[in-house]
C-alpha positions in Angstrom: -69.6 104.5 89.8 -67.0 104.6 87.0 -64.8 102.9 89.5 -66.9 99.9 89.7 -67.4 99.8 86.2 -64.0 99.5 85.3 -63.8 96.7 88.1 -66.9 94.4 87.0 -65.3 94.8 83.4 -61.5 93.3 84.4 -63.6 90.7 86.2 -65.2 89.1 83.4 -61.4 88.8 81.7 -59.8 87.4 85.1 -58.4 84.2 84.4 -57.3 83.4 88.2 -59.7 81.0 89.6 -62.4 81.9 91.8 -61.5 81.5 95.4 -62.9 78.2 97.1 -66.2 78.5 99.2 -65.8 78.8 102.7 -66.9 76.6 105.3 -70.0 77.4 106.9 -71.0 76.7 110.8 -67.6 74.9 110.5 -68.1 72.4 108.5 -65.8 71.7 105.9 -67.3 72.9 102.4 -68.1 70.0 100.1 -66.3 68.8 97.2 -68.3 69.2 94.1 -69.1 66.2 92.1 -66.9 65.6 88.9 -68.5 65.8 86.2 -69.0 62.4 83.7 -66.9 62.7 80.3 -69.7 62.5 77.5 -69.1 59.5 75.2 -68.2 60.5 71.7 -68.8 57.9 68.7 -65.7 57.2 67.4 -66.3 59.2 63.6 -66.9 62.6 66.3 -66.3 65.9 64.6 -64.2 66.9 67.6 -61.8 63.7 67.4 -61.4 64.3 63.0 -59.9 68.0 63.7 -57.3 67.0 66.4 -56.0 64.3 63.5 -56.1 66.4 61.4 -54.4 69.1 63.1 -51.9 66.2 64.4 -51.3 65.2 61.1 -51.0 68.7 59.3 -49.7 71.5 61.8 -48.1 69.6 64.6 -44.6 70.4 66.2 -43.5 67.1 65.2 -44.7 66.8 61.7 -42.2 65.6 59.2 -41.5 67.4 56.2 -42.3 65.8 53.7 -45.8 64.2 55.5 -48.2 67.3 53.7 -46.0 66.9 49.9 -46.9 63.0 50.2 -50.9 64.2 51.1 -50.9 66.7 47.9 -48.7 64.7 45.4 -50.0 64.0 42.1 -50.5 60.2 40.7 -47.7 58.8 40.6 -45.5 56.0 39.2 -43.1 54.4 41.4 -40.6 51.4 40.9 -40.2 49.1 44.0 -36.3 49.6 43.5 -36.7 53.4 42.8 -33.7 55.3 44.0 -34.4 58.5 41.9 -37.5 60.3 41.2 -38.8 63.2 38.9 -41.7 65.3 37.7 -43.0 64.6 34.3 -46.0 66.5 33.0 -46.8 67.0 36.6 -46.9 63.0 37.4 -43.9 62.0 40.3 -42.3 58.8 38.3 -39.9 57.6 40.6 -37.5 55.2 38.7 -34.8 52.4 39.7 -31.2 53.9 37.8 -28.0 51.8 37.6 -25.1 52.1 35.8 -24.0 50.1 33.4 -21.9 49.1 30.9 -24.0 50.3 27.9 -22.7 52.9 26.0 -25.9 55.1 25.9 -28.7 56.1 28.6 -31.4 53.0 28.0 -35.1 53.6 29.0 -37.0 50.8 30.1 -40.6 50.8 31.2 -42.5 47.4 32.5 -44.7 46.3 35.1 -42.7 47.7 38.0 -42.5 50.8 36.3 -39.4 52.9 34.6 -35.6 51.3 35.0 -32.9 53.9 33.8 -29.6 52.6 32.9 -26.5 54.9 31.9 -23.0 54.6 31.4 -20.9 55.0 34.4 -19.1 58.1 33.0 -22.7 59.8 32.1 -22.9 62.8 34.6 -25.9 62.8 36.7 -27.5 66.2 35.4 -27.6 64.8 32.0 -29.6 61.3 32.8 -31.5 63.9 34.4 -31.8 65.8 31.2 -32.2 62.7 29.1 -35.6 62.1 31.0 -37.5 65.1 31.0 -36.4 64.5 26.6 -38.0 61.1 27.1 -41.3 62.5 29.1 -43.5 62.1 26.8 -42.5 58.3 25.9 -41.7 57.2 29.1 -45.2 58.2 30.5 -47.3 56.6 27.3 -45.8 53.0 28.5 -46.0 53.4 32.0 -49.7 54.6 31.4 -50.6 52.0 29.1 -48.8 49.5 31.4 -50.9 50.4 34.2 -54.2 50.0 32.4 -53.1 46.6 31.1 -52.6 45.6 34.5 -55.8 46.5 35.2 -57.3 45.1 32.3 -55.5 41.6 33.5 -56.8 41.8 37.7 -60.1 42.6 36.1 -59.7 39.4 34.3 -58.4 37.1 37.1 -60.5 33.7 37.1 -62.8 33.1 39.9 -62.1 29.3 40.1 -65.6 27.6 40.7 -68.1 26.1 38.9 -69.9 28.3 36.0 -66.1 30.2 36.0 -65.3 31.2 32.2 -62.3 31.9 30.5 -61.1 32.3 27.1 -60.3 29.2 24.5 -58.8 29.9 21.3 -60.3 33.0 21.4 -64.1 32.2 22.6 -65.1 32.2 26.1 -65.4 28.8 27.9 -67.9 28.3 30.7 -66.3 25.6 33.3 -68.7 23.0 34.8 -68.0 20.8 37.0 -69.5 17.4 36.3 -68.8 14.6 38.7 -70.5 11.9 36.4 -67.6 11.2 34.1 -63.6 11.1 34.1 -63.7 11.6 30.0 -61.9 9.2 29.6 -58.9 9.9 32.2 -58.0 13.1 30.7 -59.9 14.7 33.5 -61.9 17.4 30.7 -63.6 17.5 27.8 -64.8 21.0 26.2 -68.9 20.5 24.7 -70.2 22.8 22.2 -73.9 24.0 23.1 -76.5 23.3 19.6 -77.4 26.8 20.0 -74.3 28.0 18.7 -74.5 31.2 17.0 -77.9 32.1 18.2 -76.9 34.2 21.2 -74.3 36.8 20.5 -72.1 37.6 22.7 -73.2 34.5 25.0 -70.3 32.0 25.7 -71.4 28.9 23.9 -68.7 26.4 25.0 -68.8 24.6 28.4 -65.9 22.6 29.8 -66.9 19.6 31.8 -64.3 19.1 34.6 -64.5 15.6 36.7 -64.7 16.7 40.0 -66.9 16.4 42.7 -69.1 19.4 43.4 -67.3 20.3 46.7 -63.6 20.3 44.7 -61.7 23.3 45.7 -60.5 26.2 43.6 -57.0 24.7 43.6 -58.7 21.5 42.2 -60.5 23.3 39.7 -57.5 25.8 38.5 -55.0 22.4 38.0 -57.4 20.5 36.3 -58.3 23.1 34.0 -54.7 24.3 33.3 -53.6 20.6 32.6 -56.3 20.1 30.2 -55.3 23.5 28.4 -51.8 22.8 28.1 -52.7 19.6 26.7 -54.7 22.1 24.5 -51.9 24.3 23.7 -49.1 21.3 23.0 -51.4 19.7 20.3 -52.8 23.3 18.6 -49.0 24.2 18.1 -47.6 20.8 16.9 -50.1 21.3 14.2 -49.3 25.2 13.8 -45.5 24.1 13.4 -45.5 21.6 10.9 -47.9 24.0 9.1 -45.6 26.8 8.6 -42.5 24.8 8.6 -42.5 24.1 5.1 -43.8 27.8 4.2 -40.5 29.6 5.6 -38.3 26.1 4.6 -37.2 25.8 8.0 -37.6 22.4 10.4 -37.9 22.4 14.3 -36.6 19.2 16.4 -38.7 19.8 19.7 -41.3 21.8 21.4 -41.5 22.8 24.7 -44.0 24.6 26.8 -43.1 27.8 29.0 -45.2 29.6 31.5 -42.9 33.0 31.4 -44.3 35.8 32.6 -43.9 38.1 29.7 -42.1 36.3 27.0 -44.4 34.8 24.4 -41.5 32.2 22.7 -38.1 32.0 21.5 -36.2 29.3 19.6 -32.5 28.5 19.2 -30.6 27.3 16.3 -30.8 23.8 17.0 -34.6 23.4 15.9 -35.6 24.0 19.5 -39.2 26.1 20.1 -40.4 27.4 23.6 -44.3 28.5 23.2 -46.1 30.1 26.1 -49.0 27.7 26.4 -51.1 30.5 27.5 -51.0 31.2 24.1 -54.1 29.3 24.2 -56.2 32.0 25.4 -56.1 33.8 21.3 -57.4 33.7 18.4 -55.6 30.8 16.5 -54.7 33.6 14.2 -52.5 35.6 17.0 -51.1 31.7 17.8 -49.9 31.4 14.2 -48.5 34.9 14.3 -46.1 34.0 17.1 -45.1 30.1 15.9 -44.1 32.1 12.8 -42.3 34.7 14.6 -40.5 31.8 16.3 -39.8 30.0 13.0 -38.3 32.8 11.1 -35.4 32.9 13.6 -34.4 29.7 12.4 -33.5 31.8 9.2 -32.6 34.7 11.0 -31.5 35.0 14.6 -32.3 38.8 15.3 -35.0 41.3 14.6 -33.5 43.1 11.7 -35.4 43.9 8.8 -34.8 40.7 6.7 -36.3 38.7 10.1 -39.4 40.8 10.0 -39.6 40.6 5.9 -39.5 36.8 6.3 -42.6 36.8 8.9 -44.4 39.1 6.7 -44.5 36.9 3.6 -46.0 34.0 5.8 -48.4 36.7 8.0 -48.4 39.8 6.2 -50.8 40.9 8.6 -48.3 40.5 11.6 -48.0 43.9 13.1 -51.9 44.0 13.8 -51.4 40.9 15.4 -48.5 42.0 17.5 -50.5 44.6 18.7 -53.4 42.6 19.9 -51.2 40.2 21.6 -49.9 43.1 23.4 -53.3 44.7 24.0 -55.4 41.9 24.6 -55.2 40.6 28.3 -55.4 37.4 29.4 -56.7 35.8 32.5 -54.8 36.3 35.5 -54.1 33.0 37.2 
C-alpha cells in the first residue's frame, strides 16, 4: 500500500511525457487536433509583463537602460559632453576650454555651457559647479519656464488670432473688403473701450480673403508691425536724444533671437522690432539703454547712471522685459 503511495505521489511531479496511445484494432491512433492560439488585445496583461521583464531583467539589458527609467528631471545641453548631479537634478552641460582666464558659467535656452582655462584641472571645474549649484539651477529653471511661457504663447495664425500691441492684446480679422490703403492693415479701436476688462478691445483688419493661409496671415501681420515698430522708435529716438545729448544717424530693424538692440559709435541703432509686443514704457527703456552707449560703450556704472537719470525706473523694466514672454512666431 505504502508502496503505491509513494508511486502515485512521484507521478504527479514526473515531468517526462505521457507515452503516446496505442493503436487499437490496428489502426493508427489519431493525431489530436491543435489547439487555436486565443487572440489577445494588444494592451493584454500578459504581453505588458514580458516588456517589462524584457526591458528591466533581461540577459541583454544595457546598463544604464533602468538609471535612464529612474533618473530625476533633468537638464541637458544638446552639445553636453559632461554631466552632474545638483540638488538631485542630472544637468548635463556642453564644457570647452578656452582662453578665459577663469571657469565662466553660462546658462541659456540649450541649457548650461562651462568654459575653463585649458590649464584648469578637471576635478576643480568639477568643484567649481557643485559651488555654482545653486545659481546655475535658478537660470536653467527659470529658463525652462520662460520657454514655456513663450510655446504657450505661440500665435495660432487665423482669423480672430490675438497678439500683443504696444502692450494691449490685438484681435486679428481678416476683412477682404478693403486694402487700407495698400498698406495691407489697419488696427480699429472698438467704442467700447474700457467697458470690458480684461477683454481685448483692438482688432486688426487684415486684407485678405477669408481662405488666406496662415503664412498669408503671419507676413501680412508682421509687415504691418514692423512698419509699427520703425515709426514708434523714430519717435522714441529723437525723444531721448536730446535728454542724454547724444544724436543717432540710422535705424535699423533686427529680428535676433535674444538680443533686444545694440548701437555703435557711429550713431548707428539696431532695435528688435518685436519690441513692439511692450508696453511703450519697456520700448523707451531699451532706445535709452541703446542711447547711453553713445556716451558710454560698456556697462559700467557710469553707463547704467546715465540710463537712470533718463529712466530711473530701468531695472523694473529690465526685469519685465526679461519676464514677460512674447509670442512665439
Amino acid at each position: 500500500m505504502m508502496q503505491r503511495l509513494l508511486q502515485f505521489t512521484l507521478d504527479l511531479f514526473d515531468s517526462a511525457p505521457a507515452p503516446a496511445p496505442k493503436a487499437v484494432g490496428g489502426q493508427k491512433p489519431k493525431k489530436p487536433k491543435p489547439k487555436r492560439p486565443v487572440a489577445q488585445a494588444p494592451n493584454a496583461q500578459p504581453a505588458i509583463e514580458k516588456i517589462a521583464e524584457a526591458e528591466f531583467v533581461g540577459p541583454q539589458l544595457p546598463a544604464q537602460t533602468l538609471q535612464q527609467a529612474m533618473a530625476p528631471a533633468t537638464f541637458r545641453h544638446p552639445r553636453a559632453t559632461r554631466e552632474t548631479v545638483l540638488d538631485g537634478i542630472l544637468v548635463a552641460y556642453e564644457f570647452r576650454r578656452s582662453k578665459r582666464k577663469t571657469i565662466g558659467f553660462s546658462a541659456g535656452a540649450d541649457g548650461l555651457s562651462v568654459s575653463a582655462p585649458k590649464w584648469v584641472p578637471l576635478y576643480e571645474i568639477d568643484k567649481a559647479v557643485l559651488e555654482k549649484a545653486g545659481w546655475i539651477l535658478a537660470k536653467l529653471q527659470e529658463t525652462r519656464a520662460r520657454h514655456e511661457r513663450m510655446e504657450s504663447a505661440r500665435i495660432d495664425w487665423k482669423d480672430g488670432t490675438t497678439l500683443p500691441f504696444l502692450g494691449d492684446q490685438v484681435i486679428v480679422v481678416i476683412d477682404p473688403r478693403h486694402a487700407f490703403g495698400g498698406v495691407g492693415a489697419e488696427l480699429k479701436t472698438s467704442a467700447a473701450t474700457g467697458t470690458l476688462p480684461g477683454v481685448a478691445q483692438h482688432t486688426l483688419h487684415v486684407g485678405l480673403p477669408q481662405n488666406a493661409s496662415a503664412d498669408q496671415i503671419r507676413d501680412a501681420v508682421q509687415a504691418w508691425l514692423m512698419r509699427q515698430a520703425k515709426r514708434v522708435f523714430i519717435e522714441r529716438l529723437n525723444h531721448f536724444a536730446p535728454q542724454l545729448g547724444v544724436q543717432w544717424h540710422k535705424l535699423s530693424l533686427s529680428s535676433a533671437g535674444t538680443r533686444w538692440g545694440s548701437a555703435s559709435a557711429d550713431g548707428s541703432i539696431r532695435l528688435n522690432w518685436r519690441l513692439i509686443h511692450f508696453r511703450q514704457s519697456v520700448i523707451d527703456y531699451v532706445v535709452v539703454h541703446e542711447l547711453s552707449h553713445l556716451r558710454v560703450m560698456d556697462h559700467s556704472p557710469r553707463f547704467w547712471d546715465t540710463v537712470r537719470t533718463v529712466v530711473p525706473d530701468y531695472a523694473e523694466l529690465r526685469g519685465q522685459l526679461k519676464d514677460e514672454a512674447i509670442p512665439r512666431w
